[in-house]
N, C-alpha and C positions, 0 to 999 in steps of 0.2 A: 491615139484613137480619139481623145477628147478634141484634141487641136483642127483634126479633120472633120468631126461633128459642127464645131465652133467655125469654121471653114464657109462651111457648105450652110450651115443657118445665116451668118451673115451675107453672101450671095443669095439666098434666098428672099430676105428680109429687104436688101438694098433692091432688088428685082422687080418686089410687088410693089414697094416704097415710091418707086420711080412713076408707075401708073397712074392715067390720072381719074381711074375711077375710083383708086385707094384715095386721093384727096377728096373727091367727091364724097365720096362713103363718111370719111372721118369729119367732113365740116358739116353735115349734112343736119347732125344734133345740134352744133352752137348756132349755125344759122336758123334754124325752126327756133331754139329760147331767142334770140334776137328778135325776131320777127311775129312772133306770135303776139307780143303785147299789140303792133300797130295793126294788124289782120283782126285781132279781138277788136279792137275800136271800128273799124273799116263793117267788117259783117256784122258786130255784137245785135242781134235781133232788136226790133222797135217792139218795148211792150208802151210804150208810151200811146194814151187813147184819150181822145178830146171829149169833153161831152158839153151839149149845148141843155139848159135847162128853161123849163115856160110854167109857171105857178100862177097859175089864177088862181088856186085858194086862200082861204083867209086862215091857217091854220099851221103857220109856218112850216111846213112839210118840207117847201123848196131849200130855207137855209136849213131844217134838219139834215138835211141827205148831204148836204155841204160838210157839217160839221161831223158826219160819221166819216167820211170820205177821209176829211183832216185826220179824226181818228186813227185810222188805217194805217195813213202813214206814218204816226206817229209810232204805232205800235212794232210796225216796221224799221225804224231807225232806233230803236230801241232795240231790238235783237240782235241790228245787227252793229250796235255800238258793246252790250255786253259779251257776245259771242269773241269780240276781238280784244275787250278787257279780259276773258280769260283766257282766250291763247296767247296773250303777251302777258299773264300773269301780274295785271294791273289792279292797284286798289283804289276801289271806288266808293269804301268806308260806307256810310249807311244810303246812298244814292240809289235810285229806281234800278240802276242798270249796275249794281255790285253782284247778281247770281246771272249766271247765264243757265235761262231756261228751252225748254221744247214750245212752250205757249205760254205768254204773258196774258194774262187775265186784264179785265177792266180796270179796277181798283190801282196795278201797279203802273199800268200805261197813265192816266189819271195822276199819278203820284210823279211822274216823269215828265210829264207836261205842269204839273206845279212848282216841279223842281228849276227851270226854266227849258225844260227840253233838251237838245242837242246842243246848242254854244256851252254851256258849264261843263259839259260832258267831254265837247271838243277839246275844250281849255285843260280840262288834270291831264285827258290820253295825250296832249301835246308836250306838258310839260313832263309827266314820268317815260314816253317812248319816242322822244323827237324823230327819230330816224324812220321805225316803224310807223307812225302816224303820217308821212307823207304818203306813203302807199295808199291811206284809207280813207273811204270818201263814204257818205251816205249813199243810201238806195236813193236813186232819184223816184217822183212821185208816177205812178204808172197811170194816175187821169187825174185830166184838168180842166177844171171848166170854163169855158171859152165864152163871152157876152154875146148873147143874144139881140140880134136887130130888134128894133123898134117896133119895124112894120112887123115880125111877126110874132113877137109878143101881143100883140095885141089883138091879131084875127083869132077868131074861135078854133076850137081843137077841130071842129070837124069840117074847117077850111085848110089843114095843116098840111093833107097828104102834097099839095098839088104846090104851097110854096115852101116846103123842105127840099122837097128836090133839087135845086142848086146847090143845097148847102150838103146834101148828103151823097150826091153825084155831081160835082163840079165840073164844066166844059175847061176844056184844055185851055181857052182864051181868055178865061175867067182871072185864071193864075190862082183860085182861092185852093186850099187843101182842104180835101173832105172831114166833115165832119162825123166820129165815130159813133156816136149815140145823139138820138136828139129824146128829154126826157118831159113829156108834157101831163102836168096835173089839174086835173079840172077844177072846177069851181065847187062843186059838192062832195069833195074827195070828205070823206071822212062819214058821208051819208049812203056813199056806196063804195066799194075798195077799189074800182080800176081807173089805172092810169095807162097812158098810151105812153110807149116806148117806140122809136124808130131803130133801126140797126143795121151801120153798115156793111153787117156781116153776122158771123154766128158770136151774139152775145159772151163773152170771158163769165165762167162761174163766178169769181171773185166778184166780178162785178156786179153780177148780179146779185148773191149775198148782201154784199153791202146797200144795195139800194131797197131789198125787201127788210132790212134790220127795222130802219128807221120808219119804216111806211107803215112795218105791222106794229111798232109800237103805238104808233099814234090810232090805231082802228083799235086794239084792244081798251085803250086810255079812255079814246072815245063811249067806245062799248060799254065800259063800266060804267063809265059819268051820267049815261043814258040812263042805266038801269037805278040809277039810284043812290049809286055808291058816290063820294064826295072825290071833287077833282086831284087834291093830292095822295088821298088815299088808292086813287087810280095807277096813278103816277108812280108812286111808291111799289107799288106791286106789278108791273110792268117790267120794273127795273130789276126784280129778284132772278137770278139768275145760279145755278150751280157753280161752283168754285170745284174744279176736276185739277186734281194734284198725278202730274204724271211720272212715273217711277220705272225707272227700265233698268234692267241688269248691269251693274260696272265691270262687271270680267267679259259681259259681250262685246258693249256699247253699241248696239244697234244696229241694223244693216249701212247706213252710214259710214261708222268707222271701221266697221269689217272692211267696205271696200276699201277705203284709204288706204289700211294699212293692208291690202292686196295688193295696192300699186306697185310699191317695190319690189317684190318678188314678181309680180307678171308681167313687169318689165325687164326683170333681167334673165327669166327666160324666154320672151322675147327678141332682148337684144342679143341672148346666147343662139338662137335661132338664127337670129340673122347675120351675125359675125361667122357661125360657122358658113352660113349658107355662099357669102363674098368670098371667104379670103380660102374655102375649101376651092371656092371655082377661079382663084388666082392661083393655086398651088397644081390645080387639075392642069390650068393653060399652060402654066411654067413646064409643069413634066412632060405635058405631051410634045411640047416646042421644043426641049431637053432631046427626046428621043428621036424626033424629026432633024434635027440637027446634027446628029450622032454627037451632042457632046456629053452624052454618058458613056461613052466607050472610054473618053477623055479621064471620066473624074473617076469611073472604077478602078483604072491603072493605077492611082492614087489610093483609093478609099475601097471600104469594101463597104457590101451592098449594105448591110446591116449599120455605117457611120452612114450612106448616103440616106438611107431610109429617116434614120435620127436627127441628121439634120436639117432633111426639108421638116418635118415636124418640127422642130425645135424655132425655125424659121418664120414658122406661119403660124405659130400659135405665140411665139412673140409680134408679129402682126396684128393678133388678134388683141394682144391683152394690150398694144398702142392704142388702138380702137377705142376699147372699152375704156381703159384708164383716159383718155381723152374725153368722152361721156359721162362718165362719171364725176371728172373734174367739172367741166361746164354744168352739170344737174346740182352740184354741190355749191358753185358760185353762185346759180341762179336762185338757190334756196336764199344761202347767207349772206351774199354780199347784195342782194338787188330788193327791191321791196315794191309790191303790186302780184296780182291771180299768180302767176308763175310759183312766186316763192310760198304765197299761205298754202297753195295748192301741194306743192311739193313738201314741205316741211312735217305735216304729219306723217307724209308716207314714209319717211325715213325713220319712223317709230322702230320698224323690226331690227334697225343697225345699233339699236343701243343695245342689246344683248350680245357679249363676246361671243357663246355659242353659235347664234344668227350669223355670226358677222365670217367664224369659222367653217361654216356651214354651206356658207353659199360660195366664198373662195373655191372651196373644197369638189363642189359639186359643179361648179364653173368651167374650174381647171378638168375635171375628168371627164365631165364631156365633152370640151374641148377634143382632149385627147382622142376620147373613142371614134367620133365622125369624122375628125380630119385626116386619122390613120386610115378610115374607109376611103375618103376622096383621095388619098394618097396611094392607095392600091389602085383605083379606078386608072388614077392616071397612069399608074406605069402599064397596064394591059390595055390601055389605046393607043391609038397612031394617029389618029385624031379625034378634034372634039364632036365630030359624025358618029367615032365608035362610043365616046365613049358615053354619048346620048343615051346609048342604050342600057349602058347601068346607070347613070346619074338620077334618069326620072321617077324609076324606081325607087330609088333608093330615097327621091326627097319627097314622095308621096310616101313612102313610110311614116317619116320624122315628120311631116308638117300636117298630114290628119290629125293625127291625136293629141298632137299638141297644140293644137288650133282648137281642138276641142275642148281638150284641156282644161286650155284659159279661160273658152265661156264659162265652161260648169264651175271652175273659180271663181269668178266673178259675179255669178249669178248665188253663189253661198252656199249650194249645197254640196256636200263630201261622200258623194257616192261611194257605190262599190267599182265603180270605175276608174275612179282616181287612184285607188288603194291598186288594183289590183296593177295600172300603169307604174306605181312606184315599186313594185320587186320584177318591172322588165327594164333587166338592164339597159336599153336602147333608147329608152324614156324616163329611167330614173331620172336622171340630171333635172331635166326639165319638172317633173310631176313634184321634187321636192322640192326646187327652186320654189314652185307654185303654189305649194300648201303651206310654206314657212311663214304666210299672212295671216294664215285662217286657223295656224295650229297643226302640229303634227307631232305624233309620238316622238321622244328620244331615240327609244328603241324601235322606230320605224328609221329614223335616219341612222344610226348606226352598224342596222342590218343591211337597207339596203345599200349603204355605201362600202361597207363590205365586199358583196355581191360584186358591185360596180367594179370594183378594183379588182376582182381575182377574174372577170368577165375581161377586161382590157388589158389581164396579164395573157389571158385564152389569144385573145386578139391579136398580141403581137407576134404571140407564137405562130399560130395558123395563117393569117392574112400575111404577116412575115416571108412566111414560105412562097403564098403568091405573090409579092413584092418582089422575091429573089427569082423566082422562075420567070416572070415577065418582062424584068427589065430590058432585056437583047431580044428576047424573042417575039417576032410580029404577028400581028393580027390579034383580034378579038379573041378569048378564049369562049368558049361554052360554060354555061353555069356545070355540066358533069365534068369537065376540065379543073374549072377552079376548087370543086369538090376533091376531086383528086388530089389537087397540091396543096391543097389544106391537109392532107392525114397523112401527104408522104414528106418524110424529112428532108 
């Protein structure tokens, strides 16, 4: 009996093997992680924005708004220098950038910039993570400010509208690129607050942020010095600012690393999704091709219905788990052995594999759905004659599975755990997928224990009764009626 199982899976396996939308399907992941880093480069968005500046005041406002800008970016390559000192669990001993924080304050940025900025910082993460540090590059600066002509530095603001226009709408013939912001400050700025702004577009908040920081300092500064009060005592109290210490849950860590560590699981009921979805509609072609050919006349002389049955499953769900074990290998190399977005990207998400239960859990629940959907595409195909008939249960059947599991995943993803999620993981049809899905976000023991229970004595239901229709259909033609299949479900 075994030998005939073992038979008929490997014909099955060599069958789908030969196709060449199984190579397709299978190369499908290692080429997207190859190709994704040079596609990131290719489309990666321009936040990069130019800005021309024109200061006629005497009140250094122009190099102010310079130097918050530098600011900026330094506070920027600070974050994102300690952020990756503690995910490669780097010491950076009493240095600006030894805590990796949500917001760096002034004082610490200040203190990172006296430290000598990024070169000292580049220099230790080179020397303690050489491998990992080739991947890691700073933010580049997202505005720059580009020199301003002579000629029009020097015309009055309120001749500006009529010769910006080349620089802020350039002719094709010109060759020049547009300039993003033109930012012009009068001569009595400090006696009245407005400055003209030009914009090639709808202004970025950030930018704008930054540029009212430093403008309202100086009008407040001013303001004081007017009334009376003495210029550094101005100065000084300008400068006071709150110090906000932010403190967020560590058993949550934030909607952040919720989703990260959702990734894994909504990818592999995903990929459980779509492996069944392939290699169910390779096993559907095969049986109905089987039947059209009468070479099941052939193999039942041989086998009986119950090893044929066993071994196209056994066939296709070692198809299946080639797949996945081929994915999972490339997901695994591109974490540890490759270094750049791919691997920081992927490496936290594989947080839920260092728990053995997690790791038992999701095998578990992989393989038994597996099981229960390919045993229905494997009825489907022995009750058609062709894949015209067998349309007519298939559509059905994957507008079941693929709503709510579609759904599913949003409401995963989006963090909250309805009563919808709950009440998809005790239907058998959906458990696989609904615990695959919530093993990110948390899920009782005794949720997964119960309904994989359930699971298992629902797919011992299944082979019993669809069994039956599997035996009844394989010689006999034409579509049956849903009150037909009813039928051969409750008679032995």
């Amino acid at each position: 009996m075994m030998r005939n199982i073992l038979l008929i899976a490997a014909r099955e396996f060599r069958q789908i093997a030969r196709t060449k939308s199984f190579w397709l399907t299978l190369l499908i992941l290692p080429i997207t992680f190859a190709l994704t880093p040079l596609i990131t480069r290719v489309i990666k968005p321009d936040f990069h924005q130019t800005v021309m500046l024109i200061d006629h005041s005497s009140t250094g406002a122009g190099k102010a708004i310079m130097q918050r800008f530098d600011f900026e970016q330094r506070r920027a390559e600070l974050s994102a220098i300690a952020a990756f000192a503690a995910d490669n669990k780097l010491d950076a001993g009493h240095a600006g950038w030894s805590h990796k924080l949500d917001w760096y304050p002034d004082p610490l940025v200040a203190q990172y910039i006296a430290e000598g900025g990024a070169a000292p910082a580049l220099k230790a993460i080179r020397a303690q993570a050489p491998k990992a540090a080739q991947g890691f590059s700073l933010p580049q600066p997202n505005y720059e400010f580009v020199p301003t002509p002579a000629a029009v530095s020097e015309l009055p603001i309120a001749a500006l509208d009529k010769a910006l226009a080349p620089y802020l709408h350039p002719s094709r013939e010109s060759g020049r690129k547009a300039v993003d912001y033109v930012l012009a400050i009068p001569a009595d700025f400090g006696a009245q607050p407005t400055v003209r702004l030009w914009s090639n577009g709808q202004p970025r908040a950030d930018f704008m942020a930054m540029l009212q920081a430093p403008l309202t300092h100086m009008l407040r500064a001013g303001f004081l010095a007017s009334n009376g009060v003495a210029q550094p005592v101005a100065e000084a109290a300008d400068q006071l600012q709150p110090a906000i210490a932010i403190t967020r849950p560590k058993e949550v860590g934030g909607r952040e690393k919720l989703l990260v560590q959702s990734i894994l699981p909504v990818a592999m009921t995903y990929i459980l999704l779509m492996s069944l979805i392939m290699s169910g509609q390779w096993m559907l072609q095969s049986t109905i091709e089987e039947r059209s050919s009468k070479l099941i006349e052939a193999v039942l002389a041989c086998a009986s219905p119950d090893e044929f049955m066993r071994g196209k499953l056994l066939g296709t769900i070692a198809i299946g788990l080639v797949m996945i074990a081929t994915w999972v290998a490339c997901g695994l190399f591109a974490a540890f052995a490759t270094h750049g977005v791919i691997a920081d990207f992927i490496r936290p998400a594989l947080e839920p594999l260092q728990s053995p239960g997690s790791i038992a859990a999701i095998l578990y629940f992989f393989l038994t759905g597996y099981l229960m959907v390919a045993l229905i595409f494997l009825v489907i195909g022995a009750m058609s004659d062709s894949m015209q008939d067998a349309q007519g249960f298939l559509v059905p059947v994957m507008l079941v599975l693929m709503f709510p599991v579609i759904v599913l995943m949003q409401v995963i993803i989006s963090g909250s755990n309805s009563i919808f999620v709950e009440v998809l993981t005790w239907i058998p049809l959906f458990t696989p997928f609904a615990v695959l899905a919530r093993l990110g976000t948390g899920i009782p023991t005794v949720e997964i224990v119960g309904s994989g229970a359930v699971l298992l004595v629902f797919i011992a239901l299944e082979f019993v009764m669809l069994g039956r229709v599997f035996r009844a259909s394989l010689l006999s033609g034409g579509r049956p009626s849903l009150k037909t299949i009813g039928q051969l479900m409750r008679r032995a």
